[in-house]
C-alpha positions as CSV (number, residue, x, y, z in Angstrom):
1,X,-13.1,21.3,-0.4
2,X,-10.6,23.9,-2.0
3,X,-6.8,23.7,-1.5
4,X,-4.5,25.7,-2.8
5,X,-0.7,25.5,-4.8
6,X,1.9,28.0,-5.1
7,X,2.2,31.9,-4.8
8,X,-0.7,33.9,-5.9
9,X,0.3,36.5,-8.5
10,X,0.9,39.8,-7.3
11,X,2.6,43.3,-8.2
12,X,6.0,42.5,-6.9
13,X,7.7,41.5,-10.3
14,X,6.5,44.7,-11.6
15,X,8.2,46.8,-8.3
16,X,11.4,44.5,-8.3
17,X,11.4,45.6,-12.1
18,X,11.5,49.2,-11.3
19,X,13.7,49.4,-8.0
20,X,16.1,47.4,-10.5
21,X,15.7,49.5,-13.8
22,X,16.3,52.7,-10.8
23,X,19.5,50.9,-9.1
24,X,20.8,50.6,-12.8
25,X,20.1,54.3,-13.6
26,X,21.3,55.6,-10.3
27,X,24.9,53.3,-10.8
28,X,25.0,54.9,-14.4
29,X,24.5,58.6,-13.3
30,X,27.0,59.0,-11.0
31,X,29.7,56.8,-12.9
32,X,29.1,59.0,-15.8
33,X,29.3,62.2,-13.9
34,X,26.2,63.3,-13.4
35,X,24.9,62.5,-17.1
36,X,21.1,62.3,-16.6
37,X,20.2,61.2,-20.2
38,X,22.5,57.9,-19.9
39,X,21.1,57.3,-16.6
40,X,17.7,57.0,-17.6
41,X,18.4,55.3,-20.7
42,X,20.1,52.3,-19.3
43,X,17.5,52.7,-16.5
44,X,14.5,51.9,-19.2
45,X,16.9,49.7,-20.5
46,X,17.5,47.8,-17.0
47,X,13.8,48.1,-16.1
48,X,12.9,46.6,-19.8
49,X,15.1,43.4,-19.4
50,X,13.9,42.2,-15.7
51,X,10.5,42.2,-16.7
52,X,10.4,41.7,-20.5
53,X,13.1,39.1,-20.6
54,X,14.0,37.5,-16.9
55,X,10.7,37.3,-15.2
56,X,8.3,35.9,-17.8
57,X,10.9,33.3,-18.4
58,X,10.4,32.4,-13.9
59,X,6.6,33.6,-13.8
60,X,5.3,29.8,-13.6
61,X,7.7,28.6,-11.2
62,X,7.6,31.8,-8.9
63,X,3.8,32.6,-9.5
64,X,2.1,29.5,-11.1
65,X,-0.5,29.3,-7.7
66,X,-3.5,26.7,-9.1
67,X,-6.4,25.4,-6.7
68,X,-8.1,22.3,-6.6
69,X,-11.9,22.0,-6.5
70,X,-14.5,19.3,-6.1
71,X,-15.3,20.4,-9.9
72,X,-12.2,21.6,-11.4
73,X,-8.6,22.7,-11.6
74,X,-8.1,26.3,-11.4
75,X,-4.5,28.2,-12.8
76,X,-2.7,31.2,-14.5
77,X,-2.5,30.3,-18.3
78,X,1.3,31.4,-18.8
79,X,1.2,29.5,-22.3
80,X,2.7,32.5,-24.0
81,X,5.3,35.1,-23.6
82,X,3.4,38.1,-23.8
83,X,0.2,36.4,-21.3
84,X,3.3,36.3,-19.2
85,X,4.4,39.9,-19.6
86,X,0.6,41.1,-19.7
87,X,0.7,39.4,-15.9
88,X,3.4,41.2,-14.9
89,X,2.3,44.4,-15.6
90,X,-1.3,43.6,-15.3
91,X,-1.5,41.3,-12.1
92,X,-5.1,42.0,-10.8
93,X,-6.5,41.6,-14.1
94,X,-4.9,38.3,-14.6
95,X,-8.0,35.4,-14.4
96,X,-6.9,32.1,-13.4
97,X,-9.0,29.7,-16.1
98,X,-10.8,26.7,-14.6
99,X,-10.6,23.0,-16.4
100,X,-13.8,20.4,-15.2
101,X,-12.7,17.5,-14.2
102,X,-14.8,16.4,-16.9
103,X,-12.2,18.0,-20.0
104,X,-9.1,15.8,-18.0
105,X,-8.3,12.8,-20.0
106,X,-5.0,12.1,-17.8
107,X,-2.0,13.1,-15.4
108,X,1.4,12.8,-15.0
109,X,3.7,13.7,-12.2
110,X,7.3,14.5,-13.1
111,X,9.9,13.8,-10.6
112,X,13.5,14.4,-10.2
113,X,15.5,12.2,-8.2
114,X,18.6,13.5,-6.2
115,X,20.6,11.3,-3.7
116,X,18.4,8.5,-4.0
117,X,15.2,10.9,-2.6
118,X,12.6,11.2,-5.3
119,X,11.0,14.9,-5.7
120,X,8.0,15.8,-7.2
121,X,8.3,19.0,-9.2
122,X,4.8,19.3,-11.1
123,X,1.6,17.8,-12.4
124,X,0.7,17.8,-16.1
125,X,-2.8,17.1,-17.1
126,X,-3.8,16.3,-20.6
127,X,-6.9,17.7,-21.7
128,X,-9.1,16.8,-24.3
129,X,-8.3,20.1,-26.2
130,X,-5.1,18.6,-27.1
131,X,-3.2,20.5,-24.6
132,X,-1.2,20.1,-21.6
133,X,-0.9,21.9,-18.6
134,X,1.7,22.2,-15.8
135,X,0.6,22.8,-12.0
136,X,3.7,24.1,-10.0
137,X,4.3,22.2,-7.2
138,X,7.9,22.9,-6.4
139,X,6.8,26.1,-4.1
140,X,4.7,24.1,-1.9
141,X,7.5,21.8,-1.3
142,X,9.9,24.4,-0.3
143,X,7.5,26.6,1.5
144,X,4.4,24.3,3.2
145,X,4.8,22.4,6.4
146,X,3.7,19.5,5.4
147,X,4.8,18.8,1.5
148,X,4.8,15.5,1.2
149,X,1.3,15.4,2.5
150,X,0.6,17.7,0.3
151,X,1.7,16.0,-2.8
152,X,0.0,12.8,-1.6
153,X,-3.2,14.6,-1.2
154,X,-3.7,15.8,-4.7
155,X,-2.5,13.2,-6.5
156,X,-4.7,10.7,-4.6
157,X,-7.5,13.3,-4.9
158,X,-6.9,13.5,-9.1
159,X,-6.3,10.2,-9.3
160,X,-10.1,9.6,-7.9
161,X,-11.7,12.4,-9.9
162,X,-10.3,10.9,-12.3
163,X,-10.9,7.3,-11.9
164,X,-7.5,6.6,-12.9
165,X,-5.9,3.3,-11.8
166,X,-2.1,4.3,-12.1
167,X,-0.1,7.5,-12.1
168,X,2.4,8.2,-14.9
169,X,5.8,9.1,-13.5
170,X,8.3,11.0,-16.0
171,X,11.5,11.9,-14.8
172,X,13.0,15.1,-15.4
């Protein structure tokens, strides 16, 4: 049994990056008459900020995809900044890591709660390492046909693995 979370990791910050850093460039070539040095300088510069500054800050919400195992929880370690900025322009080399179920000590499942509707956002487990880590669930919701299903599904199948009696709800 394998099921899947979120959007797999892909090239397409790295192209939105360039078609942006190139709209930029373009806009600044023809408003400073035809001046190809500027152009390309606040092209780079354009190019530069979408994927050095604005996607790594999104990269786990947008592409945070994680997949559940009999054995273990598979994800994109995005602990860092530059992991993040090495997946953006690195995508295919990018290796998801795999926790046993067996290095889980706990989860939690923050929620948000809007017009009286609670919404799961993500899981965090806590591993014996000392660390935490967040699995995205926020794109399934908006994307899957079934979400809530969804949500139920892996939290009932964590809490198992886990032999866990309760779930720790946090609010967000």
């Amino acid at each position: 049994m394998e099921k899947s979370f979120a959007r797999k990791l892909n090239w397409k910050p790295l192209l939105n990056s360039l078609i942006f850093g190139a709209a930029i460039g373009s806009f600044v070539y023809i408003i400073f008459r035809h001046d190809l040095t500027a152009g390309i300088i606040w092209g780079l510069i354009g190019f530069f900020i979408q994927s050095m500054v604005i996607y790594p800050r999104y990269l786990p919400s947008l592409y945070g995809r994680w997949k559940i195992t009999e054995g273990n929880v598979s994800y994109y370690d995005y602990s860092t900044w530059t992991k993040r900025i090495k997946a953006i322009f690195l995508p295919l080399a990018k290796k998801q890591k795999a926790i046993s179920f067996d290095d889980i000590l706990s989860y939690s499942l923050v929620v948000t709660k809007k017009s009286n509707k609670w919404t799961p956002h993500y899981i965090i487990l806590k591993v014996d390492d000392g660390h935490d880590v967040a699995l995205d669930l926020s794109w399934n919701l908006l994307k899957s046909g079934a979400p809530q299903k969804d949500v139920e599904w892996v939290v009932d199948f964590i809490t198992n693995k886990l032999n866990q009696k309760t779930v720790k709800v946090l609010q967000a």
